[in-house]
N, C-alpha and C positions, 0 to 999 in steps of 0.2 A: 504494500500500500504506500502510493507516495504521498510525501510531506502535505503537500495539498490536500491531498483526499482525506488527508488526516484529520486537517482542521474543519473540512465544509463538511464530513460527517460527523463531526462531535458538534456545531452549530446544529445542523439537520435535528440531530438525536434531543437535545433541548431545546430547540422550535417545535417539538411535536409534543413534549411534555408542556409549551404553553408557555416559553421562556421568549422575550425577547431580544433580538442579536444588538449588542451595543459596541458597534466601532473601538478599537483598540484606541487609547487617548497616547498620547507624546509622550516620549520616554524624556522628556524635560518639561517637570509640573508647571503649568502656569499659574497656578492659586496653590501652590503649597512650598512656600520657602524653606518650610522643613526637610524638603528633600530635595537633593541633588539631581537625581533621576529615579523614574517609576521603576519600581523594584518588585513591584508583586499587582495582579491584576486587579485587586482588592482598594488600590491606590482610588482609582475615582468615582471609589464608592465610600470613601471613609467619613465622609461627612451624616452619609446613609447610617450607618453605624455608630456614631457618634450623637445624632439625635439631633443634628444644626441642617440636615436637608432633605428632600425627599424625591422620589422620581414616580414619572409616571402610572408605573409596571412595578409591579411586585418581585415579577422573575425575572434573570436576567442572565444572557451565555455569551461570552467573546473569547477570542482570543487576544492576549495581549503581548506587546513588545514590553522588553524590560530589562534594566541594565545592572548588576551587581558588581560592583570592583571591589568590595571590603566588608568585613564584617562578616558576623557568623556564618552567611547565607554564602560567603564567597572566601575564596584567597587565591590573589590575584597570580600570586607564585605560582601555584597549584594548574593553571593555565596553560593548556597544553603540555605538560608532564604526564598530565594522565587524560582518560578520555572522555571525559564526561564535566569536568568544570567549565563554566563557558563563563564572561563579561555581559554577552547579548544572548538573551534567550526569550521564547516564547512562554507563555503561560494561557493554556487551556483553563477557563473557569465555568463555574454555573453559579447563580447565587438567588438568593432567598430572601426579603425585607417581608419580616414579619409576616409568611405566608406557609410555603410547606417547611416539615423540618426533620428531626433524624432520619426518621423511616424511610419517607421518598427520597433524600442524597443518599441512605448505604444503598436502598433499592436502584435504584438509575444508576449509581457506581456499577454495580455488578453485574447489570442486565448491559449498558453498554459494552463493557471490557469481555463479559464472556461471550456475551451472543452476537451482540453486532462485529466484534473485532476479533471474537475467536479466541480469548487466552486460555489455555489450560486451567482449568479450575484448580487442578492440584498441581499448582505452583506457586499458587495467588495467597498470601498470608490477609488478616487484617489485623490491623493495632487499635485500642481503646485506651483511654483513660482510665486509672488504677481505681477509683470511684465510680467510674461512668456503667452501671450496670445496667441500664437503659439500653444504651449502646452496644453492650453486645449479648444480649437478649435481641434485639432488632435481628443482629446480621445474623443470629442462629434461625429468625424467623421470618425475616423474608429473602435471606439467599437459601443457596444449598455450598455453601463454604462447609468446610472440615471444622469441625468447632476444636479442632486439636489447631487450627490457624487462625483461633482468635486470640488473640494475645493482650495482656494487659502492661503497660507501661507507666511512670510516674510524670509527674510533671514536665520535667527535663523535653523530653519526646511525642507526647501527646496532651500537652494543656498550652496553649494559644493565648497569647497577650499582645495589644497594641503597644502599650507601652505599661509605665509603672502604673499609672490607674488608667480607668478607661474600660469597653468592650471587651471581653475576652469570654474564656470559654474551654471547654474539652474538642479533644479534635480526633479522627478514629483514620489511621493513615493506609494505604493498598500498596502491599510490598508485591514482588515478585522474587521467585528463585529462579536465577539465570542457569543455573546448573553449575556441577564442578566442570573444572577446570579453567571456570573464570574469573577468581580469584590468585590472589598470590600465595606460594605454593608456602605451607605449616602454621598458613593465618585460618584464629579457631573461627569461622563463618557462622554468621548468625542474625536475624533481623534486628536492626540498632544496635548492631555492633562495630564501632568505630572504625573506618579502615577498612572494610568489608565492601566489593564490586560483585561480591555474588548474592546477595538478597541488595534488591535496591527498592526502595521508595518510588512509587510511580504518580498516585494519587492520593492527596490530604484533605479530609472532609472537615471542616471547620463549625462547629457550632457554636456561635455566640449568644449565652445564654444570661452572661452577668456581668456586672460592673463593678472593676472593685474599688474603690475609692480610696479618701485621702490618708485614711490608718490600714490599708491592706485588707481591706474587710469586703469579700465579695455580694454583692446585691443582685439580686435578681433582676432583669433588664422588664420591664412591660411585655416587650414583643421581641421575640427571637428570632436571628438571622441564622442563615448560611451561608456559607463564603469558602469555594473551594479550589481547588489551585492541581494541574497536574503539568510538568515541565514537556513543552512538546517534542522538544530532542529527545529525551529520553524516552519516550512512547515509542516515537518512531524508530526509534533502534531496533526495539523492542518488535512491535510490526514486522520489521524490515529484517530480522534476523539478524543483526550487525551486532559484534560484543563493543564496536567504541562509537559513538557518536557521531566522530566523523570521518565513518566509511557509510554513513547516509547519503541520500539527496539532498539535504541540508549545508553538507560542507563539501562533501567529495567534489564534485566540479569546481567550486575553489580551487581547492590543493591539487587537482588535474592541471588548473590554470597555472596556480603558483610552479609547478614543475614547467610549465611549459615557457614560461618565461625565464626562469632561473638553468633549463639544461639540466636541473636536479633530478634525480629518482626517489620519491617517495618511500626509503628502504633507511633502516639503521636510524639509531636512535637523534645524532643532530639532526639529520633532515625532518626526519616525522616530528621533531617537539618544536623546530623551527617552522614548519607549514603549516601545523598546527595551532601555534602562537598568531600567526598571522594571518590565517583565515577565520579565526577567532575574534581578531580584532579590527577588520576590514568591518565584521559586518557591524560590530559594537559602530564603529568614526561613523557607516555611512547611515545606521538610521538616527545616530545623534545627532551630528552636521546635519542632517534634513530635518529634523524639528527642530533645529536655531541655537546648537552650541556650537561655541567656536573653540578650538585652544588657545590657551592664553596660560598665565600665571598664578591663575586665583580661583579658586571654588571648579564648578563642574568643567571650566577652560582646562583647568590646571592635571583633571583626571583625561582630559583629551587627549593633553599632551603626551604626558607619561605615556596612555598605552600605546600610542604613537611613537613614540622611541624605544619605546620596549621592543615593536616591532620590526625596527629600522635597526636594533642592536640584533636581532635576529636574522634579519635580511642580509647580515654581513655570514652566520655562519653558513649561508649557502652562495658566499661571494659575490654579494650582489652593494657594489657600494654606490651605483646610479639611483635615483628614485625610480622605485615602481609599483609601492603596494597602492597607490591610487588608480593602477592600472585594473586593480581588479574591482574595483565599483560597478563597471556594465555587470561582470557575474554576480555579484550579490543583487543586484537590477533584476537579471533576467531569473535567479530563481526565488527572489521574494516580491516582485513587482506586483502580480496579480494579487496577492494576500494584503501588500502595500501599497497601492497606488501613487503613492505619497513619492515615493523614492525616485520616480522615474523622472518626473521632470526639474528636478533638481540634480541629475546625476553631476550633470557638466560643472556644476558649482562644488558641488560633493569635492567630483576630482582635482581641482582647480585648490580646495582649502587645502586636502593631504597633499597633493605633489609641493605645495607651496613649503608645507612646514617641513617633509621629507626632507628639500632644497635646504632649508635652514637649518637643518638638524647636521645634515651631511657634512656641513661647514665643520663644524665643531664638535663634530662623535670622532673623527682619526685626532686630533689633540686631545681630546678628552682621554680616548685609549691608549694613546702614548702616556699620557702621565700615569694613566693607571697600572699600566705595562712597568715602567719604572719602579713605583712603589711595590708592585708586588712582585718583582726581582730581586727589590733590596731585601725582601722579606724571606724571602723564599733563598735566600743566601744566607741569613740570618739565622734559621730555622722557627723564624716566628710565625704563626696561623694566625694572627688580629692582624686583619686591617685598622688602619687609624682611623677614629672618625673625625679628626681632622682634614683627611685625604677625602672623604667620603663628603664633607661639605664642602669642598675647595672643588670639585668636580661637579657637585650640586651647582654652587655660588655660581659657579666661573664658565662652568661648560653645559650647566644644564641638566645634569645626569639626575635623573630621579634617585630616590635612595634605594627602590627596588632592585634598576637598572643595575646599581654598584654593586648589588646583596648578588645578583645573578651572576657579573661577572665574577667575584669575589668563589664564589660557590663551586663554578666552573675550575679554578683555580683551587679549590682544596682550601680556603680561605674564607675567613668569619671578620664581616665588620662589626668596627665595637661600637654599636648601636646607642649606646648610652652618651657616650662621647660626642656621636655626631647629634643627639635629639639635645642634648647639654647648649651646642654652638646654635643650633636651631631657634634654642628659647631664647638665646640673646640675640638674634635678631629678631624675632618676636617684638622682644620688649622694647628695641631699639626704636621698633615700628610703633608700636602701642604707643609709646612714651612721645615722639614727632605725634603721634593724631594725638593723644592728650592736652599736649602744648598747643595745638591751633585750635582746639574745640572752649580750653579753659580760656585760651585768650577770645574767641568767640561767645558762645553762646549754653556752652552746657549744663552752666552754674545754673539757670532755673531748674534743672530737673528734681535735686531736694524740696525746692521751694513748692513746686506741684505736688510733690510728696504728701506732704504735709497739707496744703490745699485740701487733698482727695483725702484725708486721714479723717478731719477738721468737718467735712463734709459741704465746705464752702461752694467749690465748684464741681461738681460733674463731669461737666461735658459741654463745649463750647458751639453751639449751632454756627453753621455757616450755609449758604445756601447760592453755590456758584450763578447759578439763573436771576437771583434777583439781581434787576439793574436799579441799586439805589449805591449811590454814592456817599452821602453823610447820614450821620444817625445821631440822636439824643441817646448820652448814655449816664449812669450812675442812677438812676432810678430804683426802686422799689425791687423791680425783675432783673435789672441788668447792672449790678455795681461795677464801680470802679476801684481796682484793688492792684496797687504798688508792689513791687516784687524786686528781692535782690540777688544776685551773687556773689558778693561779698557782705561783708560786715559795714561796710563804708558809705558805700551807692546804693542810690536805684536806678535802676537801669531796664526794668520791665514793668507791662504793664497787661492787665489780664481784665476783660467783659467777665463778668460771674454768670452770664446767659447767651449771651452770642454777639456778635461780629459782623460787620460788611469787608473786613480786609483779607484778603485771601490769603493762605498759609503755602510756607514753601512745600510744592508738592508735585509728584510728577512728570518733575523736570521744572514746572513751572513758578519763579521765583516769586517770593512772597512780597505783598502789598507793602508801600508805603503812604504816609501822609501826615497828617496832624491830629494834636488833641485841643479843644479850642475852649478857653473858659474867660471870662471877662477880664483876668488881670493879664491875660498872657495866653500861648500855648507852647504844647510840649509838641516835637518833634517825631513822630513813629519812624525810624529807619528800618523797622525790616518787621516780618510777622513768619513765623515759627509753630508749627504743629509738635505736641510732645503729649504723646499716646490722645487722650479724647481732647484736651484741650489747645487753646490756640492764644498762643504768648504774642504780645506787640515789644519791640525791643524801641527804646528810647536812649538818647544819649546820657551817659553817666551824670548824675548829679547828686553831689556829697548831702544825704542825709539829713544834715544838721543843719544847712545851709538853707539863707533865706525863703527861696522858691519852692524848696521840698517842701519845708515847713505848712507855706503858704495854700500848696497841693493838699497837702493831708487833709489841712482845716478845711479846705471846704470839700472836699468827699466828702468828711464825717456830717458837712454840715447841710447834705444834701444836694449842693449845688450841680445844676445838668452841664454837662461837658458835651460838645460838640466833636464829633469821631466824624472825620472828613479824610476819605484817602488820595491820593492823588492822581484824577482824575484822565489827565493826559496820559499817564505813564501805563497808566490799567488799560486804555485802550491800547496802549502800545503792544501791552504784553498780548492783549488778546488775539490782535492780526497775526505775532508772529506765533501763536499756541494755535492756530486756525492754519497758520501757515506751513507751521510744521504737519498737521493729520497732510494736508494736500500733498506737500512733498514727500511725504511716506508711503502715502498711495503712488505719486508718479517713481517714483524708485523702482517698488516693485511691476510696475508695469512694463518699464522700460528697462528696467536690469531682469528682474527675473525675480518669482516666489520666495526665492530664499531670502531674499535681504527682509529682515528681522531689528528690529529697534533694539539696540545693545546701551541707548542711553539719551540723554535731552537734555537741553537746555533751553530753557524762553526766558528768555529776559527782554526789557524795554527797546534797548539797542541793538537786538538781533537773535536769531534763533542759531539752536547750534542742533544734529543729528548726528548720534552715531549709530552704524549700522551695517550688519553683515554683509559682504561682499569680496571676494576676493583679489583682485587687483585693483589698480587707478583708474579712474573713469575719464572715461577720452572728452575732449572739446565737443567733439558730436554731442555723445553722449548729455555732457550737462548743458547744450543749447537745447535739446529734445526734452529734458526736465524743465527747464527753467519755460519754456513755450508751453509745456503741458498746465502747468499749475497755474501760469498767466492767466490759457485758454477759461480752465474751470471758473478762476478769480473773475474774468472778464463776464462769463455766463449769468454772474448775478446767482448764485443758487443757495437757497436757504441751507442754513446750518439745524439739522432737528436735533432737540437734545430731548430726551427720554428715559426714565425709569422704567425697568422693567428684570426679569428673574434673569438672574445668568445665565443658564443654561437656553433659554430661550435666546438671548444674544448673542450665542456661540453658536449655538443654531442657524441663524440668522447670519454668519459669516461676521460677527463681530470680531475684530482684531484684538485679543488679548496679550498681557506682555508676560514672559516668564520670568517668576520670582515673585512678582505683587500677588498681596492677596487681597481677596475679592470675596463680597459679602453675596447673599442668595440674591440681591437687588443690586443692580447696578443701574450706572448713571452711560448711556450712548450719545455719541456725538455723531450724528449721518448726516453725506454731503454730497445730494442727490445721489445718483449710483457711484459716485466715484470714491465715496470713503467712509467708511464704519467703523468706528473703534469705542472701545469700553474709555471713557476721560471720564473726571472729577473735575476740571478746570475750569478758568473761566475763556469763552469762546464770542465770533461776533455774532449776529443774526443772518449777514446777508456774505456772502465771500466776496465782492465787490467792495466790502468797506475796508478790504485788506491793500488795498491799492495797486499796489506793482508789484514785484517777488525779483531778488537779482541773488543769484551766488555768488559768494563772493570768495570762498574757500575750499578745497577738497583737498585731501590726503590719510595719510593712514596713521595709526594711531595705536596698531599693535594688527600682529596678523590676522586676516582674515577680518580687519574692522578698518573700514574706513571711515573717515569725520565729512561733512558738510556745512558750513556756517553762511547763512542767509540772511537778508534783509528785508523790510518793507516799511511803508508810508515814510514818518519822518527821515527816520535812520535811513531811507534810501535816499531820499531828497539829499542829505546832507551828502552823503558817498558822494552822488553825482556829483555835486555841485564843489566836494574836496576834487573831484576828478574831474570837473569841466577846469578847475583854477589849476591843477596839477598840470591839464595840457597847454593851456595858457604859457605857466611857467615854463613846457616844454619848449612852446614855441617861440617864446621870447629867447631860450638857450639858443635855440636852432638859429634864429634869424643874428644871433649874437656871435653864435659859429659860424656861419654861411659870409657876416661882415669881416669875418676874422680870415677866413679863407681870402676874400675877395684881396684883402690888404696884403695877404701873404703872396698873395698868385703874383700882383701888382709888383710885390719887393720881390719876388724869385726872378717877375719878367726882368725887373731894372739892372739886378746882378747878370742874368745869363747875357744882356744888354750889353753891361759895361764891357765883361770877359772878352765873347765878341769883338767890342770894338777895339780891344785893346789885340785879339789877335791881328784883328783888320790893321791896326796901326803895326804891328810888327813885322807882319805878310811887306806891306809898303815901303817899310825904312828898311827892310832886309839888302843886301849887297847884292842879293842873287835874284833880285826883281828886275826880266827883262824891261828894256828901255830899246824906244823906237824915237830915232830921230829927236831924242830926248826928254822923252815923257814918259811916262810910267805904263804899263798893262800887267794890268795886275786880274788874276783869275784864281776863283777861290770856293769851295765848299764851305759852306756854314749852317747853322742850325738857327731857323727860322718856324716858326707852328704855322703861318702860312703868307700866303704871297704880301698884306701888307707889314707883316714884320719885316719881310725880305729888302721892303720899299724902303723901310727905315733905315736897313741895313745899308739899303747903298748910299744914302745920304748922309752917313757916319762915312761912308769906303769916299764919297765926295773932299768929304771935308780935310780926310787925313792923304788924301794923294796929292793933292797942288796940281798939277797938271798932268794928265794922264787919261786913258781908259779903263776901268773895270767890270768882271764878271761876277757876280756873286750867283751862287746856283742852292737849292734847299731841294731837301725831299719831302714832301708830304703827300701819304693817304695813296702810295704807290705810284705817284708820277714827280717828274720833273719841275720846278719853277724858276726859272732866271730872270736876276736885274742887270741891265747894261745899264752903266755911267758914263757919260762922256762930259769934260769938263766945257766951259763956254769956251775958252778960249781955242780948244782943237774943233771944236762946232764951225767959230770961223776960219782958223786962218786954214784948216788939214780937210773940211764938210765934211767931218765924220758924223753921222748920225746912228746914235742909241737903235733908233726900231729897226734901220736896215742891218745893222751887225747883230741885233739880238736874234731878227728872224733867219740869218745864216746859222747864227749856234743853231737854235731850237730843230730848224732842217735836218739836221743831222742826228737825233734824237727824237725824230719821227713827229714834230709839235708846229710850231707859230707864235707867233706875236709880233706886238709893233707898240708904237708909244713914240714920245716926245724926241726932239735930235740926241735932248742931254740925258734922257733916261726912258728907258721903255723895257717891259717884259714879256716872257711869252714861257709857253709851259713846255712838255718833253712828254715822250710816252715812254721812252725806251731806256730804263736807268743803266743802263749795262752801258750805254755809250757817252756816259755821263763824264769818267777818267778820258775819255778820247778827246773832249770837247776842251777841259778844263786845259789837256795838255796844249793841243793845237790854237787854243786861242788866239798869243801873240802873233802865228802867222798868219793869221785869218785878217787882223788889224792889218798888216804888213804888208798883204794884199791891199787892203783897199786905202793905204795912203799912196801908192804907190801911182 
């Protein structure tokens, strides 16, 4: 039975018992910052069980995706060593809110596994709760099981808890015996026997029956769930007659792949724990990377990374140090795509984030391994077995090496890092870190947070209403419902200030920075710089004013004295913030339009002066690109289209194609912000009514900002007005350089002509006074090449060769632009007493060089075609005169 058949016959089998099919949700929780990634299919139903939500359906069967890298459920070492630990697995479930309970899950356990899928009955064990006699009275009466395999177990194995209080319950779990030989050989085999691959666990029946609270004490729940869980790898091994996991459908084409590209043979222990490793974790990067983690350095980024290099240190034992485990994304595509849909059109982004980090890891994994090469030579010379964990964070710090990574190499090598050591240097940069966010938080804002303590102990305040829809700008405050109550940080100041009932200024949230404005009372008013959300209530921060001092004083007295204070925020600035928080949903929708699904909001900023976005995407976005965004969001802005904001259940807004962000959490009501069909997203903010009132939209920033994340920072209304108009005076100032350079050129061009001028004529004077200047009848001919840009430089030229010959004839000849230009000179005086004239001897030269001209008796020019004849002309000149005085 293949992988497929696997899952759409375990939906089939719970669609007929009246269950319905609920989509697997993202293996990175949107509404639960308690988790990293979905780890059990039970995940988005826990509010179900917790007693905060409710669904449609009673019954309910999926399949889910889900990612384990630590903790009981996992060890990540463990990972390809053997054959059955996996990072990404499926999880087969059925479940129950308050409807059927033990009887129908052991029944439909056993009637699927024996009859629809065929398992041997006597192989099949069951486990109960050491208590749970309920439970196995059921399985003696509605299966036909061995009651010699119904087995009773203690908490450890069969009692099921969310956490330390909460939901929990006995749980009745379906082993199978693989037979001997499929264990390892003098291990005592037995169901829940630690270390044991020959009874395995296949299916855990969950009954949640009680609640235990805050002294450990369990309560009986109203209504009792079910919640059951069977791993789909391992089924299908099982099915498939395979003893490892992945010699299935599941992975085999992988590791067909990985061989096919590495020249490997899947034979002997490095290659199988190395193709292993990494078709293991191919599949974990690509269905994370497609529901919107990126790697990076911190929280679920940081576990990306890791098993990313973990793979990349493996990739080298089958000598592969080029990037290529992003080459296998089409295969995990092509044998999870029908069950995912999800994966396929994000593949190309998938491949694009792993080749990228591969690329970057690859930099720095052969130094990393040389230094490690090192240390554990000197050691292994030494005869010492500790690694330092010194060496162990210096590889971390410096080269990136996870601490697994080291532990593997280390291991490889007969070698133990000293663990303690490197978690030692670990906590001090911890603290290093802690201590920096301390300092900027204490010099900022944190010191309220006792103050509210104390507040909510006191029973002063509550909860601070705020209500981003209303459009009211000032409010009467200290009244009866809504005081006015001073708040400090230190012992000295006051510096905050807090509504006992509610607010018009908005809190920093969302990305979206908090209101300013004023507090306004008859003697004076006080300044609001910034407004702050801390847990239900919502602080106004004012500038420090010493306590004791006049105006404090003055403030207290009349709070107490009832007087009303006028709460005005600053009016301008909130509309500012709102175009660009209106401008932001727009350009999140054109992102994904025009780059592709995957780009994912990674973080925000709206402030007054500009909006800022980050956001998944793998490389730099071309000129194309951001004139195609920037015209899209215009387009919409231009359309005029209402902004709907609405309340309404979450789940109906995810429904709905509402955009949610992961890591926020979110109440059963949420607040929607739709903008006509082009944008829907879960916001709290505040927004406009029309997208026309947003004005213009310019970007004015892109780059990246860690991999696989790139930044955009944008503008509108005022703040764009002002760009322009820095950049209408910016080109101004260009232009003024320009026309400053261009007069600078002209002047230089002017002094370059006047030097290359003078040089010239001083050759020209040297040519003339030379000894070896023929002379006719006693006057000078003189004939000469010079460097003229064109015929009226030339002109110049000969009335300098005038002035410095006295009485004489000369040629001057120039080249330009591939032909010929000559000036003849003749002085007045050979004009009359010798009638030599300039045009008839110039147009002899130029004859001769294939041209013409003519001109005045004393000077005339003519041009040349033929520059090859040009030394013929210069030479023969004097006889050419010599001719025609004759």
């Amino acid at each position: 039975m293949k992988a497929q058949d696997v899952r759409t016959s375990f939906v089939k089998f719970f669609e007929q018992k009246g269950h319905t099919f609920v989509p697997s949700s993202p293996v990175i929780p949107f509404d639960d910052p308690t988790l990293l990634f979905t780890n059990a299919g039970m995940n988005q139903f826990k509010d179900v069980f917790l007693g905060t939500g409710t669904r449609p359906y009673k019954r309910a069967v999926n399949y889910q995706k889900c990612i384990r890298v630590s903790g009981k459920h996992n060890d990540l070492e463990e990972v390809g060593k053997d054959t059955y630990h996996h990072t990404f697995f499926e999880m087969l479930g059925n479940w129950s809110f308050g409807d059927y309970y033990k009887k129908e899950a052991i029944e439909w356990a056993w009637e699927l596994l024996t009859k629809e899928w065929g398992l041997p009955k006597d192989k099949l064990y069951a486990t109960v709760f050491k208590d749970d006699d309920e439970a196995e009275e059921l399985w003696k009466k509605v299966t036909d099981i061995s009651h010699n395999r119904i087995l009773r177990f203690d908490e450890k194995s069969n009692f099921w808890e969310m956490g330390e209080t909460g939901p929990c319950g006995p749980c009745s779990e379906i082993h199978i015996d693989l037979g001997e030989g499929t264990c390892n050989k003098n291990h005592i085999c037995g169901v829940n026997v630690d270390g044991c691959s020959r009874f395995i666990e296949l299916w855990n029946l969950v009954f949640i029956q009680f609640n235990r609270n805050e002294k450990g004490v369990l309560e009986p729940l109203p209504a009792k769930h079910v919640d059951t869980g069977m791993g789909l790898e391992r089924i299908v091994a099982v099915l498939q007659g395979k003893n490892s996991n992945y010699d299935t459908d599941l992975f085999k084409p992988i590791i067909d792949e990985i061989s096919n590209l590495t020249g490997k043979e899947y034979v002997g222990d490095k290659n199988q724990i190395a193709m292993r490793v990494i078709a293991d974790h191919i599949r974990m990067l690509t269905f994370a990377i497609t529901d919107g983690a990126v790697p990076s350095n911190e929280g679920r980024g940081y576990v990306l990374r890791r098993i990313l290099r973990r793979a990349s240190r493996y990739a080298r034992n089958l000598d592969m140090h080029e990037p290529f485990i992003y080459k296998l994304v089409d295969k995990v595509v092509e044998i999870m795509g029908d069950a995912y849909p999800e994966i396929e059109p994000k593949k190309e982004y998938v491949k694009d984030v792993i080749k990228s980090e591969e690329e970057n890891f690859n930099q720095t994994l052969d130094r990393g391994i040389e230094i490690f090469e090192e240390v554990a030579s000197k050691l292994e010379a030494s005869g010492s077995k500790i690694f330092p964990g010194k060496e162990a964070f210096k590889l971390y710090d410096t080269y990136g090496f996870p601490i697994d990574l080291t532990n593997l190499m280390a291991e490889e090598r007969g070698l133990k890092v000293d663990i303690a050591e490197f978690e030692k240097l670990m906590e001090k940069q911890r603290t290093r870190s802690r201590e920096a966010t301390k300092k900027i938080f204490t010099e900022g804002k944190i010191g309220i947070a006792d103050k509210v303590e104390v507040l909510l102990r006191k029973g002063d305040v509550l909860k601070t209403e705020f209500n981003p829809d209303l459009k009211q700008y000032e409010m009467e405050v200290n009244d009866e419902t809504n005081k006015v109550i001073l708040l400090s940080s230190d012992d000295e100041n006051i510096d905050q200030i807090l509504f006992s009932k509610k607010t018009i200024f908005y809190p920093e949230s969302g990305g979206q920075v908090g209101d300013t404005g004023k507090l306004i009372y008859p003697d004076g008013e006080i300044e609001i710089i910034d407004t702050q959300r801390i847990d239900d209530l919502i602080v106004h921060f004012i500038p420090k004013m010493k306590k004791d001092s006049k105006e404090a004083k003055e403030i207290e007295k009349f709070i107490k004295s009832g007087g009303k204070f006028v709460a005005r925020i600053d009016v301008e600035r909130r509309k500012s913030i709102m175009k660009n928080h209106s401008a932001t949903h727009l350009l999140h929708s054109a992102l994904r339009k025009i780059l592709g699904t995957h780009v994912q909001q990674a973080g925000s900023l709206v402030a007054p002066d500009r909006l800022r976005f980050d956001f998944t995407h793998p490389k730099k976005l071309s000129k194309e690109e951001i004139e195609k965004i920037e015209h899209l969001v215009n387009s919409v802005i231009f359309e005029d289209i209402e902004l709907v904001k609405e309340y309404k259940p979450l789940k109906q807004a995810l429904e709905e194609g509402a955009l949610a962000f992961f890591g926020d959490k979110y109440g059963d009501i949420v607040r929607t912000v739709r903008i006509g069909d082009f944008s829907y997203e879960l916001c709290g903010g505040t927004h406009l009514d029309r997208t026309i009132e947003t004005g213009y939209f310019k970007i004015i920033y892109e780059g990246s900002i860690a991999s696989g994340i790139r930044r955009v920072e944008a503008i509108t209304g005022k703040a764009l007005e002002k760009y322009l108009k820095e950049k209408e005076e910016e080109i101004l100032r260009l232009n003024e350089k320009v026309d400053q350079i261009l007069e600078e050129k002209q002047k230089l061009e002017r002094e370059l002509a006047r030097v290359k001028m003078k040089l010239i004529s001083d050759e020209i004077e040297k040519v003339v006074n030379s000894s070896d200047v023929p002379k006719i009848d006693g006057f000078k001919v003189v004939a000469m090449k010079v460097e003229a840009s064109d015929i009226e430089q030339l002109k110049q030229l000969g009335d300098v060769l005038r002035g410095k010959i006295g009485r004489g004839v000369g040629l001057l000849a120039s080249i330009s632009e591939n032909k010929i230009n000559f000036v003849c000179i003749v002085t007045d005086d050979l004009v009359k007493e010798k009638g030599l004239d300039a045009g008839k001897i110039v147009r002899e030269v130029a004859k001769i060089t294939g041209g013409g001209g003519g001109g005045k008796p004393n000077m005339a020019t003519a041009g040349g075609k033929d520059i090859s004849k040009l030394d013929e002309v210069l030479k023969i000149f004097p006889k050419i005169i010599k001719e025609l005085t004759q």
